[in-house]
C-alpha positions in Angstrom: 0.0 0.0 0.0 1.3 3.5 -0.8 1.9 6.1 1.5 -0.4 8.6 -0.5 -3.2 5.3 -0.4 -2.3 4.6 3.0 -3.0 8.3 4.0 -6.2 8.5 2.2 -7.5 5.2 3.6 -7.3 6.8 7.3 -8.4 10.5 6.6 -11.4 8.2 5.4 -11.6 5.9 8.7 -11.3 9.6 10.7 -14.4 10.8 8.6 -16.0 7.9 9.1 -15.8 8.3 12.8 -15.9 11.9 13.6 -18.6 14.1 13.1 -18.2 18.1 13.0 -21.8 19.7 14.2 -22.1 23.6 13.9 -25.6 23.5 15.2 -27.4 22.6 18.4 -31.0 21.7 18.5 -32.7 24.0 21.1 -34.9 21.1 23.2 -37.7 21.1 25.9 -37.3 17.0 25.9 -34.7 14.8 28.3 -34.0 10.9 28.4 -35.9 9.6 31.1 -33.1 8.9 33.7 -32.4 9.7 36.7 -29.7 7.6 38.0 -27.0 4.7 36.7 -26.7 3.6 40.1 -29.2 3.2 42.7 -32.8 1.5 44.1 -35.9 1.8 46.3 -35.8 5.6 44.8 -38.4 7.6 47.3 -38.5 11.3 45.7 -41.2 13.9 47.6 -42.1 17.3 45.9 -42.4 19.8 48.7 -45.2 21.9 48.3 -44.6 25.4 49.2 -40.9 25.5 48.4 -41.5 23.4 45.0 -37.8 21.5 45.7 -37.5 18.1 45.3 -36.4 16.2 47.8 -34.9 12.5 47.4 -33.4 9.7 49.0 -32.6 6.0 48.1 -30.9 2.6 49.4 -26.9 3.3 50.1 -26.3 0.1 51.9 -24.5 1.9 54.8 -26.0 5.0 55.7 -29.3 7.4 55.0 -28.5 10.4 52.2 -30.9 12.9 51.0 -30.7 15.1 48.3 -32.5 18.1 46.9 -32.7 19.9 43.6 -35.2 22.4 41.7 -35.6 20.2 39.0 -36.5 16.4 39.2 -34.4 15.4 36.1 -31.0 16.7 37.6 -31.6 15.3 41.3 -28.9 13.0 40.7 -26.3 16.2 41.1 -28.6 18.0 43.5 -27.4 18.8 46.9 -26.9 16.2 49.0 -26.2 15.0 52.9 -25.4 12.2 54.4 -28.3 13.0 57.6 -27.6 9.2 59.5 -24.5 6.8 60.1 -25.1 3.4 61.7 -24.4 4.5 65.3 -25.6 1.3 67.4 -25.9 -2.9 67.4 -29.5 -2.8 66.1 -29.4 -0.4 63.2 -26.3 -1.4 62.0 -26.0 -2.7 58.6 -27.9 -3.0 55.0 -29.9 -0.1 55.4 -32.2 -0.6 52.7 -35.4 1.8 51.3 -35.4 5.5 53.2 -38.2 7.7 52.6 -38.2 11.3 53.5 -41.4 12.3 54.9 -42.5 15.7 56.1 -45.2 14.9 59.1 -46.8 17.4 61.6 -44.6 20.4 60.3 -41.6 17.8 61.0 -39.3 15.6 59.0 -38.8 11.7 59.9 -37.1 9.2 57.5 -38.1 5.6 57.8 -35.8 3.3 56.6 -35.1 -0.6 57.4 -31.7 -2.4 59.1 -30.2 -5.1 60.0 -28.1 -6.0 62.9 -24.4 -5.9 62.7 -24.1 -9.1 61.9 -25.8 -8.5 59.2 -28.1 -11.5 59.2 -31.4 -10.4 56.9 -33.4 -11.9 59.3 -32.9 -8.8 61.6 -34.1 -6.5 59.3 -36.4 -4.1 61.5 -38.0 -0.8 60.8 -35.9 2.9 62.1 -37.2 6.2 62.4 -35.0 9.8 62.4 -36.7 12.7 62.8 -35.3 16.1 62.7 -37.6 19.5 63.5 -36.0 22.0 61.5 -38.3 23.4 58.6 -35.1 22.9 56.1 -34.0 19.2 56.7 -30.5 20.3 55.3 -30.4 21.8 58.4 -29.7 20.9 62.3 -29.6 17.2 62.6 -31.8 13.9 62.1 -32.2 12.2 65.5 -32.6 8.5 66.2 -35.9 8.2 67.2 -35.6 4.3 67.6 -37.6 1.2 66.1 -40.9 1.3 64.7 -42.3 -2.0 65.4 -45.5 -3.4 66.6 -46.0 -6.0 69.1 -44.9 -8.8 67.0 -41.6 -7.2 66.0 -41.3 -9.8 63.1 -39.1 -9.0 60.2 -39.7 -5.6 58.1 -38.5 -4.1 55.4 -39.5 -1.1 53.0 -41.9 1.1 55.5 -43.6 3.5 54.6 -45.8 6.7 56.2 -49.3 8.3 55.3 -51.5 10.9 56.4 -55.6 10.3 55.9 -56.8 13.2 54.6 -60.0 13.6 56.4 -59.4 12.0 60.1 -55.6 13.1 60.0 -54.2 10.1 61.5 -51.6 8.5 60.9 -50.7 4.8 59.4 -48.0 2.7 58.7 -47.5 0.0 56.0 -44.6 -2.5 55.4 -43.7 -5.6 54.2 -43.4 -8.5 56.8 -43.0 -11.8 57.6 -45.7 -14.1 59.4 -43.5 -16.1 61.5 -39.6 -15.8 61.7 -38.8 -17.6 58.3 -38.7 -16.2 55.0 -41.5 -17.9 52.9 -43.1 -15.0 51.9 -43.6 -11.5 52.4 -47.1 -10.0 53.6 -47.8 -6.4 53.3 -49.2 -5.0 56.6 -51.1 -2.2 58.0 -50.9 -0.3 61.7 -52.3 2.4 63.7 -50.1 5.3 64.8 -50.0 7.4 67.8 -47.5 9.9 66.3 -45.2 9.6 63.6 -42.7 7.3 65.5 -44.9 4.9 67.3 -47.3 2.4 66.4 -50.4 1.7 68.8 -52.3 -0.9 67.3 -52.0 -4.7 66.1 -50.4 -5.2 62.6 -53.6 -6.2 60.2 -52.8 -7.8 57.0 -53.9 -6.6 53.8 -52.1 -7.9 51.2 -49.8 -11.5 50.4 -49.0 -13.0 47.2 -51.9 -14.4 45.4 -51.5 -14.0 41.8 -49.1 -16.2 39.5 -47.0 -12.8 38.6 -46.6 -13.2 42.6 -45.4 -16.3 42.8 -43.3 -17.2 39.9 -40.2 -17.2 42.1 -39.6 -18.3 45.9 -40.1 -16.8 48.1 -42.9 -14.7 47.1 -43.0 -11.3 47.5 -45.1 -8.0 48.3 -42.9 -5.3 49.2 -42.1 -1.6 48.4 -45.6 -0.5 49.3 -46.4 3.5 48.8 -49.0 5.7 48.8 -50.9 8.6 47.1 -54.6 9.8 47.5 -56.3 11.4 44.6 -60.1 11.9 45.3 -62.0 9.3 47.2 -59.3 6.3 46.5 -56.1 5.6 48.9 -53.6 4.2 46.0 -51.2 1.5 47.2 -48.4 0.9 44.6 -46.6 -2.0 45.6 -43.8 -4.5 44.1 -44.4 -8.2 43.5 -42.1 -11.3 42.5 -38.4 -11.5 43.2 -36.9 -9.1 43.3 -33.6 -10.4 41.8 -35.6 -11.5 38.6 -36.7 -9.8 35.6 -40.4 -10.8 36.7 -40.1 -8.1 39.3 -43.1 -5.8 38.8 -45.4 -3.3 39.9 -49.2 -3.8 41.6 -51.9 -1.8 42.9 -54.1 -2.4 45.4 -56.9 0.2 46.5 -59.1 1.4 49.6 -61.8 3.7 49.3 -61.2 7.3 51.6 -63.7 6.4 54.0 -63.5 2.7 54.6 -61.7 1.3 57.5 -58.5 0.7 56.7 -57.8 -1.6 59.6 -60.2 -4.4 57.7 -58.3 -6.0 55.2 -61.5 -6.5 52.7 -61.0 -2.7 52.7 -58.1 -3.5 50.3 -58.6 -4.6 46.9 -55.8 -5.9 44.9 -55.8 -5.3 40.8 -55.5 -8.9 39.1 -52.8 -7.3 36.7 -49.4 -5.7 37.1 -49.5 -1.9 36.5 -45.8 -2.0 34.8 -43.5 -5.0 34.1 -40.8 -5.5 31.8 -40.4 -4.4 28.1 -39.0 -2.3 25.8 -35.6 -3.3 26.1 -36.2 -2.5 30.9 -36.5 -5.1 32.5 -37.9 -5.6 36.7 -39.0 -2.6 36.9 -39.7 -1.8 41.0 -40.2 0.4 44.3 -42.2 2.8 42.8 -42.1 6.3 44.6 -45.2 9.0 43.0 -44.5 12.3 42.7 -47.5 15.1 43.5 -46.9 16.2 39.8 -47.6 12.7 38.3 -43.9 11.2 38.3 -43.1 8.0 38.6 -40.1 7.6 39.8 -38.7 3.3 40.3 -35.6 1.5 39.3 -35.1 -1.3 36.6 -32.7 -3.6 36.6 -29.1 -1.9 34.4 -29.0 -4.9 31.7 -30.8 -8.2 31.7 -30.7 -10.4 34.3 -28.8 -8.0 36.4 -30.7 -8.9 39.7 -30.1 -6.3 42.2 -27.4 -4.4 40.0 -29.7 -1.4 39.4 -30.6 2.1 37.7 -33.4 4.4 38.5 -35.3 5.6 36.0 -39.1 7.6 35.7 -41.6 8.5 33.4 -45.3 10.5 33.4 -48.6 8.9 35.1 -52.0 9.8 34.8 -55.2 9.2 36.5 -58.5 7.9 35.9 -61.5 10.1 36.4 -63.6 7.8 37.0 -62.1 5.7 39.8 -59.2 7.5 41.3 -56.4 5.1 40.3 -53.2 6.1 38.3 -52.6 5.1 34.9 -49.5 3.3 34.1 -48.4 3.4 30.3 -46.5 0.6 29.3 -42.1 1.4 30.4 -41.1 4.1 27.9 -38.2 3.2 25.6 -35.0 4.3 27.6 -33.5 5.6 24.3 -36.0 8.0 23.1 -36.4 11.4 24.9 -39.8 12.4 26.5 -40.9 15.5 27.7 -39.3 17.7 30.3 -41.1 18.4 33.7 -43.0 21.6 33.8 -40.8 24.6 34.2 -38.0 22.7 33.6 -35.2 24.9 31.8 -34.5 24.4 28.0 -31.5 22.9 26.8 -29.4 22.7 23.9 -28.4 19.2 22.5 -25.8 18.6 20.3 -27.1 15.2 18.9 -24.6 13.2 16.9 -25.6 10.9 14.1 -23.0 8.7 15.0 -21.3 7.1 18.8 -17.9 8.4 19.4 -15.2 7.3 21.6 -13.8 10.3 22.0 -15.2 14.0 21.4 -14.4 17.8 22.4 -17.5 19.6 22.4 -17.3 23.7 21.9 -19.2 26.1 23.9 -20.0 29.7 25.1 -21.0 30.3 28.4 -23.1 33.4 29.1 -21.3 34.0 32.6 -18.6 32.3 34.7 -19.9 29.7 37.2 -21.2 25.8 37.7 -22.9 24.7 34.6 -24.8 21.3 34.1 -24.2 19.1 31.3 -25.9 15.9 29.9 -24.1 13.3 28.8 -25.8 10.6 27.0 -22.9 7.7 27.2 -22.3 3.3 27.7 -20.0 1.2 28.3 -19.6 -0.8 25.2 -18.7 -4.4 27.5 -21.2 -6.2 29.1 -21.1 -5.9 33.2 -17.8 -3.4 33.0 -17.2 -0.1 33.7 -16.0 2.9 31.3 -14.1 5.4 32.5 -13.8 9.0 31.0 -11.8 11.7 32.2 -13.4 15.4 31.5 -11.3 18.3 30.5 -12.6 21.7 30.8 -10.9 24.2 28.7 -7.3 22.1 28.6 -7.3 22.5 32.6 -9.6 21.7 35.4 -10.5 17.7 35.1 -13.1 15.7 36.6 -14.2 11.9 35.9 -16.6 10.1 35.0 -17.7 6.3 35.5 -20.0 4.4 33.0 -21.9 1.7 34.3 -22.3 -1.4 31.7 -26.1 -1.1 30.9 -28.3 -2.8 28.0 -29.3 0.8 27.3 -27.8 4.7 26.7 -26.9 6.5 30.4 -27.5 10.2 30.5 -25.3 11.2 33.2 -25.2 14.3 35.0 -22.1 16.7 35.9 -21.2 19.5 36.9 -18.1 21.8 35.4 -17.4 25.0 36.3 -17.0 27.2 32.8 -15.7 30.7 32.0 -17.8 33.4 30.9 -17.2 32.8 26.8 -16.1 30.2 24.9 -15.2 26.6 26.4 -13.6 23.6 25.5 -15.3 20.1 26.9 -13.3 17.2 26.0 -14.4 13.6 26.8 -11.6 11.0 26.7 -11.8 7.3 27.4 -9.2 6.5 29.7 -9.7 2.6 30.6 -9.1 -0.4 29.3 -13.1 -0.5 28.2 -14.4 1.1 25.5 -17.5 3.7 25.6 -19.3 5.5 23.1 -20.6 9.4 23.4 -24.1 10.1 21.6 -24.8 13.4 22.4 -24.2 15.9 25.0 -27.1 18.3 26.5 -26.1 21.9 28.0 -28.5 23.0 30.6 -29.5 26.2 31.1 -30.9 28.2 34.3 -32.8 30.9 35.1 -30.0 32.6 37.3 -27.1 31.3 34.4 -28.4 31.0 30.7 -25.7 28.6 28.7 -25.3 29.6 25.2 -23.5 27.2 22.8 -22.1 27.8 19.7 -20.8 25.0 17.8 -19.5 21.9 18.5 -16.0 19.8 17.1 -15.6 16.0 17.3 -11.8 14.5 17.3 -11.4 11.2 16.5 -8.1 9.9 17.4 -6.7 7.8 14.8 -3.5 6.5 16.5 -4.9 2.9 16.4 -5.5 2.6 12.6 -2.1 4.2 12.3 -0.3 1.5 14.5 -1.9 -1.5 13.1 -1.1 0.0 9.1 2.7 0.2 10.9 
């Protein structure tokens, strides 16, 4: 092969790769994702302030986070609010929830001892009486248990609208072995102790129930719209792709310590397809999100991502209405008074790519990275460079499906450089990258540049 032949041939593999964009699409749309890492989301939208507040399973303490939009609470604020502390709370905290009660804030989350035996998993409850829970500090208000104090897992709080009192529901066992969990209902005296026996009001029943062993009904939550008390709930294992979300319903005025109060939908509200699969712990949002995690690839088990999409409700009865899982590779819709942002979209993946950009002023700016890790179960990494100076990194997460990850770089007022190079032994591909604007800092970008190195074609033509 010539040189002049030889030179041609790789200008053509660098075309072939790289892709120069001068334009950005201006877009009110996002992918709906929240997080490539995480489960038992709980997200609350508080309503006076209009912040969202968040929390979700860490393993090995409680964490909240805030933010003013729901699609960039993954790189909202953030605390860690509880550290294991004692013998009884003291490992596998699993499912916190983030509840504001009596003009107070208690988290409810389940632990296990420090042995860290899953058949000491109990109910906790912190409470903290500040009006900002990023302030002050959450106290440890002890167990929340009833008289049995079986196994529990995946509590969770609610208000009744019209008497005011309180009531908890969780997921149980009947005895002290795990054949299958039993969603339960109790009677509180405040919002960290229960008064009354536990009253069952839910157990498997159904074959999407019990298609694996043991069976389960778990991640019960809660949301009231008109005269119907909406109990979303997960069924099957877990650790499966069967995993799946229920509903079972009470009318407003019925007494909810009677289990034929409850009614349980013969069908699944949303179960795997479109390329998600287990989809689970469902946490609604007061502006008809659905927030829940599916597992990252299939048959990942309990190797997670959260993800959410738009409800609605039914008129007529009071019950949401669950489309079927959006695809994770098409953008929807952003929330309502969400800002616009500006997506450079290429027609192509990359592996590597230097976006160009203008800034309208100096400060943190948020970009969108939609990105995967091209081998199945590893990780990519990519290191960030800001204007040839100020790195950061980022980890991919294998997944079957595109990751829109969130970061934050600090940019100068003016024009910025934003490379993205894959520095592991993986391989990753870049698909596009979103700059988000803000109300107090309004990106502006320009154009855009894509490099694509072409040092391997010119070693192997060596």
């Amino acid at each position: 092969m010539t040189r002049a032949l030889l030179f041609f041939y790789l200008m053509t593999l660098a075309l072939r790769f790289s892709k120069s964009i001068s334009n950005y699409a201006a877009v009110n749309t996002f992918y709906p994702f929240l997080s490539q890492d995480g489960a038992d989301p709980w997200v609350y939208k508080h309503p006076t302030n209009g912040f969202y507040y968040a929390t979700k399973s860490t393993q090995t303490n409680v964490t909240i986070w805030r933010s003013r939009y729901l699609s960039t609470l993954d790189i909202g604020q953030s605390k860690v609010i509880w550290l294991p502390n004692n013998t009884t709370a003291c490992r596998d905290v699993w499912a916190p929830e983030l509840h504001l009660i009596q003009q107070k804030w208690y988290v409810y989350f389940a632990a296990t001892t420090c042995d860290g035996n899953n058949a000491n998993h109990r109910m906790f409850v912190l409470e903290n009486e500040n009006e900002d829970p990023f302030q002050g500090e959450f106290q440890f208000r002890g167990q929340l248990t009833d008289e049995t104090n079986k196994w529990a897992i995946d509590g969770t709080v609610f208000e009744h609208p019209l008497t005011k009192e309180l009531y908890s529901i969780w997921s149980g066992w009947e005895g002290d072995i795990d054949v299958m969990q039993i969603l339960y209902i109790a009677h509180m005296s405040n919002p960290y102790t229960i008064d009354s026996k536990r009253v069952e009001i839910a157990r498997p029943t159904f074959a999407w129930e019990t298609n694996h062993s043991p069976h389960v009904n778990e991640g019960p939550e809660v949301i009231i719209y008109n005269q119907t008390i909406n109990l979303v709930f997960s069924a099957s294992g877990s650790w499966t792709n069967d995993y799946c979300i229920g509903l079972i319903t009470a009318h407003i005025n019925a007494n909810l310590m009677d289990p034929v109060s409850w009614k349980k939908r013969s069908e699944p509200l949303l179960k795997s397809e479109n390329g998600l699969f287990g989809p689970g712990h469902g946490s609604l949002t007061s502006d008809n999100w659905l927030v829940f995690h599916t597992a990252a690839y299939n048959g990942s088990g309990w190797t997670r991502q959260i993800r959410l999409q738009l409800f609605s409700w039914n008129k007529e009865d009071g019950t949401p209405i669950f489309t079927e899982l959006s695809d994770p590779n098409k953008p929807i819709t952003l929330p309502q008074n969400e800002p616009q942002r500006h997506r450079y979209q290429l027609d192509l993946p990359v592996h590597h790519a230097t976006f160009n950009v203008e800034a309208h002023m100096t400060g943190f700016h948020t970009i969108v990275i939609q990105v995967r890790s091209k081998e199945r179960t590893q990780t990519t990494n990519y290191l960030i460079t800001i204007n040839n100076s100020t790195t950061y990194t980022m980890d991919v997460l294998y997944s079957d499906n595109w990751s829109s990850i969130l970061v934050s770089v600090q940019l100068q007022s003016g024009q910025n450089t934003i490379d993205l190079t894959n520095i592991g032994a993986t391989p990753g591909e870049i698909y596009s990258l979103d700059l988000v604007s803000t109300s107090n800092n309004r990106s502006h970008a320009t154009g855009l540049s894509i490099l694509v190195f072409c040092l391997s074609f010119l070693i192997h033509f060596q």
